[in-house]
VOGU-3710 file (C-alpha; in Angstrom, 3 decimals, decimal comma):
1> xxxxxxxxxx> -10,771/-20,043/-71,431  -11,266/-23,545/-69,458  -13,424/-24,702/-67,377  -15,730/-22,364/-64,855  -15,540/-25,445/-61,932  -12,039/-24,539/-60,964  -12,248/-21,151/-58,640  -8,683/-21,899/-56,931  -5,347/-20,634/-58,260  -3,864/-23,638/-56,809
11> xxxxxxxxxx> -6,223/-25,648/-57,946  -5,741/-24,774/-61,236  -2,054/-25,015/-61,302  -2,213/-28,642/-59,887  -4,796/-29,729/-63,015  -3,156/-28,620/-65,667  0,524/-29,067/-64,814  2,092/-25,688/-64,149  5,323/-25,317/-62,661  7,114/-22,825/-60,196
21> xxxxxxxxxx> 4,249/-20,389/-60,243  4,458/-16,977/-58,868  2,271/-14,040/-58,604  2,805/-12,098/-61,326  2,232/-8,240/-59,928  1,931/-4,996/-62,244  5,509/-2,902/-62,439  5,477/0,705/-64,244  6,823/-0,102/-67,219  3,985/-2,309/-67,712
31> xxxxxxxxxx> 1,682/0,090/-67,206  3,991/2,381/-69,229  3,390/0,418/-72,155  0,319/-0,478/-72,067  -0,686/3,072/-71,846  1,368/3,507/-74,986  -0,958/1,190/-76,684  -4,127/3,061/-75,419  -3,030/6,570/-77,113  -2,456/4,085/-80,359
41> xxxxxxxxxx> -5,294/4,565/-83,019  -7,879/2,173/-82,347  -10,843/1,795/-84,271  -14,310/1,573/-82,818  -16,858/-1,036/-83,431  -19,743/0,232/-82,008  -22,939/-1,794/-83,308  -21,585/-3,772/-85,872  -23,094/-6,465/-87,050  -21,329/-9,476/-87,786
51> xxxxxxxxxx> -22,917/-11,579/-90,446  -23,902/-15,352/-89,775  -22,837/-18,387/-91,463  -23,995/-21,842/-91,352  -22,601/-24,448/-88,732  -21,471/-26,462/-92,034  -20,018/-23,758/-93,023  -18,400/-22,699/-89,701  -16,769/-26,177/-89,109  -15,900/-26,056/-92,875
61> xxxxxxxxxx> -13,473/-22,974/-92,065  -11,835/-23,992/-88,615  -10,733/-27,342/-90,473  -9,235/-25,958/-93,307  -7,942/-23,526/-91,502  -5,855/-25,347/-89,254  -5,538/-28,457/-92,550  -2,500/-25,978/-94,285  -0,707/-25,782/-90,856  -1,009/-28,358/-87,435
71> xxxxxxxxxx> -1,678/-32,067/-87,502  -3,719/-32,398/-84,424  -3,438/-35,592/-81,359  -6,588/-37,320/-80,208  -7,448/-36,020/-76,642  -8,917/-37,089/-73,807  -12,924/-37,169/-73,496  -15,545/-38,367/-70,328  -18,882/-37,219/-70,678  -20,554/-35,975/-67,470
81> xxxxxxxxxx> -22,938/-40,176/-68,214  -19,280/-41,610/-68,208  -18,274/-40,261/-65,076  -21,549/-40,885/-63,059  -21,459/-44,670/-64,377  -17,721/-44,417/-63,318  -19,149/-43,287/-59,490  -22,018/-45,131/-59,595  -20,420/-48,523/-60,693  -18,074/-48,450/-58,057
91> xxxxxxxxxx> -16,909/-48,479/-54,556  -14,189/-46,417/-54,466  -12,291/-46,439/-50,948  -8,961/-44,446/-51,591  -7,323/-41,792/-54,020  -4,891/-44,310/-55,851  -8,067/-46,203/-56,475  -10,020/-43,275/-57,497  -7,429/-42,278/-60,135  -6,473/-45,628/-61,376
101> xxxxxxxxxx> -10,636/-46,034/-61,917  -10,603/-42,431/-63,710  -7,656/-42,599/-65,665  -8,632/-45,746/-67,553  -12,509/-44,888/-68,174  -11,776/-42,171/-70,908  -11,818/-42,317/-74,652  -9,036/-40,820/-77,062  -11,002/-38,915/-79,740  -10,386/-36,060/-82,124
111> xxxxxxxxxx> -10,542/-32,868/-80,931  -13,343/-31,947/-83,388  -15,289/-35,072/-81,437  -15,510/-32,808/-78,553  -19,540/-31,786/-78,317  -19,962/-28,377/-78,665  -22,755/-26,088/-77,385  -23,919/-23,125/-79,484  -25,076/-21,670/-76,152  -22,835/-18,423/-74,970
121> xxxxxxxxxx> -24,476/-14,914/-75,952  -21,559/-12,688/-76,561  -20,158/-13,129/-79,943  -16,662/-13,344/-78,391  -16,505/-16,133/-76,140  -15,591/-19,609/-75,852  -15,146/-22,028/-72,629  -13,853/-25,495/-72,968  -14,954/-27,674/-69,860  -12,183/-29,808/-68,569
131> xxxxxxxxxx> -14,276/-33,143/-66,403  -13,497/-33,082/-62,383  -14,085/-34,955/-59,780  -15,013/-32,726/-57,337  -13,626/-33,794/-53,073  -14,665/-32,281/-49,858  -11,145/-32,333/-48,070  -8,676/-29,402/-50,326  -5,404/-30,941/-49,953  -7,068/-34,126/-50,725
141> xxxxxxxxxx> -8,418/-32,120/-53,840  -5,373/-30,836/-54,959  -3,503/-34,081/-54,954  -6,257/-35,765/-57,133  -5,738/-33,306/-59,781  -1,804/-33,607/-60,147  -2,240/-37,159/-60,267  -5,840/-37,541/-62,622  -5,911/-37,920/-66,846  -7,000/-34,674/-68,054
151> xxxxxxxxxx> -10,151/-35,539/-69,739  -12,300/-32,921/-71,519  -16,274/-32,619/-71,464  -17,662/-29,625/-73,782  -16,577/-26,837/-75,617  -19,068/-23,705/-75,281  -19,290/-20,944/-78,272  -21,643/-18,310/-79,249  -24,942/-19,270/-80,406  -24,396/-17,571/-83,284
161> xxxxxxxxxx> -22,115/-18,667/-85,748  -19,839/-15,982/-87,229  -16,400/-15,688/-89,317  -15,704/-14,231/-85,589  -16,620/-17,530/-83,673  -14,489/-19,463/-85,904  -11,503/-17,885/-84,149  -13,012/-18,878/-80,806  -13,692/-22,564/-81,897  -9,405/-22,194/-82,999
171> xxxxxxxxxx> -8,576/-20,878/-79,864  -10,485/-23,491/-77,896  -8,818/-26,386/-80,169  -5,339/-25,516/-79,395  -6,351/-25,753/-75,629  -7,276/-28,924/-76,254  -3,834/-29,736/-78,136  -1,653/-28,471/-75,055  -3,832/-29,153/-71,875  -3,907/-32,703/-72,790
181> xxxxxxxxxx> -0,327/-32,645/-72,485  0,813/-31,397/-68,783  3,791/-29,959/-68,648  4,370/-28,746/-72,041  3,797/-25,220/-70,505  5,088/-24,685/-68,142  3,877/-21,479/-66,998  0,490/-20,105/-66,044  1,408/-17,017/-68,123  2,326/-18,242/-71,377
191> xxxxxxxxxx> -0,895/-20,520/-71,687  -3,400/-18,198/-73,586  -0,204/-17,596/-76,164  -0,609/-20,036/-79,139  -4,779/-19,762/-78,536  -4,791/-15,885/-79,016  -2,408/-16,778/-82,071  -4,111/-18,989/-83,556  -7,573/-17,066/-82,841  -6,016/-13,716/-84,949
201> xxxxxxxxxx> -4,250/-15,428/-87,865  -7,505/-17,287/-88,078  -9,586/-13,724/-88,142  -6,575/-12,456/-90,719  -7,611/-14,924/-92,739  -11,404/-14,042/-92,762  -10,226/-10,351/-93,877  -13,650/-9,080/-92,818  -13,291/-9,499/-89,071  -9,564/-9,120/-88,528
211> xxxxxxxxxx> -9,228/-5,977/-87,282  -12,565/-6,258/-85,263  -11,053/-9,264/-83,412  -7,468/-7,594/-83,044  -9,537/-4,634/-81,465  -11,518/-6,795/-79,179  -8,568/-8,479/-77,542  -7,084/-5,007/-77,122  -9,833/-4,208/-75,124  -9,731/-7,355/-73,295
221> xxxxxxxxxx> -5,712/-6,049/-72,318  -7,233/-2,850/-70,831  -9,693/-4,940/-68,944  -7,056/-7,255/-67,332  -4,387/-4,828/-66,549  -7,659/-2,646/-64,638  -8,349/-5,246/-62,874  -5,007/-6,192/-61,909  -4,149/-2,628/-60,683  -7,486/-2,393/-58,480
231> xxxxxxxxxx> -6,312/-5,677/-56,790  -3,000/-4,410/-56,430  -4,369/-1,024/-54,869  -6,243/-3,317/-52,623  -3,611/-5,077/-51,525  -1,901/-1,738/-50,510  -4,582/-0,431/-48,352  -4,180/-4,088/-46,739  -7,919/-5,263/-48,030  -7,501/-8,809/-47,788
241> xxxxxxxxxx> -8,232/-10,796/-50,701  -10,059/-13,970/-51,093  -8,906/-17,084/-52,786  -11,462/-16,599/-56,004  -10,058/-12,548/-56,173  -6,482/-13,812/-55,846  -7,593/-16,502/-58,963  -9,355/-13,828/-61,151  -6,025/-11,352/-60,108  -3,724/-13,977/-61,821
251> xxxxxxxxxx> -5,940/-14,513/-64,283  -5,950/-11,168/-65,682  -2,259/-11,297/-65,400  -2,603/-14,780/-67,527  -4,618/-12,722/-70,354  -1,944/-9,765/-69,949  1,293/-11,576/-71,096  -0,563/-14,283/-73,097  -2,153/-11,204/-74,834  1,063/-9,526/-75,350
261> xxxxxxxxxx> 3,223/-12,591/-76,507  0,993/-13,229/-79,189  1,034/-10,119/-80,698  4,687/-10,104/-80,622  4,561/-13,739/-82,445  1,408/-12,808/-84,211  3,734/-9,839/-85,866  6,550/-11,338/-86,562  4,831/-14,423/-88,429  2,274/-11,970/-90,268
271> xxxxxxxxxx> 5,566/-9,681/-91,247  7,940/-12,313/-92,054  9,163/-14,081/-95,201  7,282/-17,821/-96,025  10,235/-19,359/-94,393  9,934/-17,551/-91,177  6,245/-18,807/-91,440  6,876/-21,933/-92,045  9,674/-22,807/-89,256  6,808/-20,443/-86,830
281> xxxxxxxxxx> 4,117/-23,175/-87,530  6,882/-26,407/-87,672  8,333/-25,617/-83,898  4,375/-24,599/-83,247  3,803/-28,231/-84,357  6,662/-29,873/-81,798  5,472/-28,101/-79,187  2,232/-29,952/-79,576  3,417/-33,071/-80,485  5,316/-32,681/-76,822
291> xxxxxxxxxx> 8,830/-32,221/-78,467  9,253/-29,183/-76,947  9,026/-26,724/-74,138  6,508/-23,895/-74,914  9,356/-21,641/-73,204  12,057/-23,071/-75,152  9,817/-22,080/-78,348  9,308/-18,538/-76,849  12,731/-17,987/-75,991  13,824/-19,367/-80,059
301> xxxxxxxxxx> 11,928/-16,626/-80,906  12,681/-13,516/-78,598  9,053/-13,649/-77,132  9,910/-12,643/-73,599  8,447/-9,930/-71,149  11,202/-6,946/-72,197  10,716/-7,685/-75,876  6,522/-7,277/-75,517  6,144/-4,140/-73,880  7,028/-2,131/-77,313
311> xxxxxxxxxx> 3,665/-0,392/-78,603  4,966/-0,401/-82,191  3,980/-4,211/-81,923  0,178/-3,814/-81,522  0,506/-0,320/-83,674  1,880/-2,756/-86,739  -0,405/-5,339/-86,036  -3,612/-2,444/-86,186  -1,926/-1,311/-89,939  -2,111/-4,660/-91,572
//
């Protein structure tokens, strides 16, 4: 999840980098198969208690976690201090200026130099906060962001620290690895893909949790397509939509296929021989670096949207 300032679609697409974007819309075999994964058997959690563990402990886990498979890049960092001194210090009289001013006040650090606040109530959540600089005019707006560093701010997790909030602190780690980098992916849709990976194998790992997390993003799937197919029903009844319900539409559709791809990588990793685990985490590893296209990696491994609307995907992934 990034950050809650952006509310545009376009506005999104112009920060981090994403090309040729279209509306993804709902067909019937979608819906086909996703209903195929409702009548799957899937446990319920209801008022389960997830025990804590200490911060030491918790940043103990996400770093040898990822230790045995990614070397991670220094990002980009501005505090919300930097930036005001940035504004403050300076009178800024044109865009060019404005970026040239932004893009060379940031600091490189490692992604676990990121702060972090143990602030969000649900066990399940995590936001990383990507730093703006926030204009009046729109168009004005949206050629800032094309043109500005991305520099990153916070991370948000639960207060609590759980074997189930190490997944979210993973998932919000590999954001940081491919937002830095615009252009790597290419496509709105594919952008949650290596996060929800990464956030599973990591709950695999922590035995206790895995299926509870596997379950929880499967509810998070029926959530998204729901609200894509009231938007769509909308639509046909010609209720016009406003800019923030056209952004939350295509972000459901982002958490749809992100969702779906991962499972389908997420299964054949978890099923596959220590070679096929291996080359999964070395091409995982050149995408990052910037070597390669996230498509090009999805595409290497038949992770497309015919191959991820087979049930028997999620049903393997719920027998592990």
């Amino acid at each position: 999840m990034e950050s809650e300032k952006i509310r545009d679609i376009n506005d999104y697409n112009a920060l981090y980098g994403y090309k040729d974007f279209k509306v993804y819309q709902l067909d019937d075999e979608m819906l086909s198969a996703v209903h195929d994964i409702y009548d799957l058997d899937i446990p319920e959690f209801n008022g389960i208690t997830i025990p804590y563990i200490r911060k030491r402990a918790f940043f103990k886990k996400t770093i040898n976690f990822f230790a045995s498979k990614l070397s991670f890049h220094d990002v980009g960092f501005m505090s919300d201090k930097m930036l005001k001194r940035l504004i403050n210090k300076n009178e800024i009289s044109s865009i060019d200026q404005l970026v040239e001013l932004y893009n060379s006040s940031g600091a490189m650090v490692s992604p676990y130099k990121i702060p972090i606040e143990f602030t969000r109530t649900k066990a399940f959540s995590g936001t990383l906060e990507t730093q703006l600089v926030l204009l009046d005019d729109h168009e004005q707006f949206i050629e800032l962001l094309s043109k500005l560093n991305i520099y990153f701010n916070e991370i948000f997790l639960p207060k609590k620290t759980t074997n189930v909030s190490v997944g979210c602190y993973a998932h919000e780690l590999i954001h940081l690895q491919l937002l830095s980098q615009k252009g790597i992916v290419e496509s709105l849709y594919d952008s949650e893909v290596f996060s929800i990976f990464f956030e599973l194998l990591c709950a695999y790992e922590n035995h206790d949790v895995y299926l509870y997390v596997l379950v929880l993003r499967i509810n998070m799937l029926f959530s998204s397509i729901n609200n894509m197919f009231l938007y769509q029903t909308d639509q046909k009844d010609k209720i016009e939509a406003s800019r923030y319900e056209l952004y939350e539409f295509c972000m459901s559709g982002k958490y749809l296929l992100s969702t779906l791809k991962a499972f389908s990588l997420l299964d054949k990793y978890l099923n596959g021989s220590y070679s096929t685990k291996r080359s999964i985490l070395l091409r995982m590893q050149s995408v990052i670096d910037g070597e390669q296209k996230m498509s090009e990696f999805l595409e290497h491994y038949d992770v497309g949207y015919e191959t991820i609307k087979d049930s028997s995907i999620t049903d393997r992934l719920l027998r592990l």
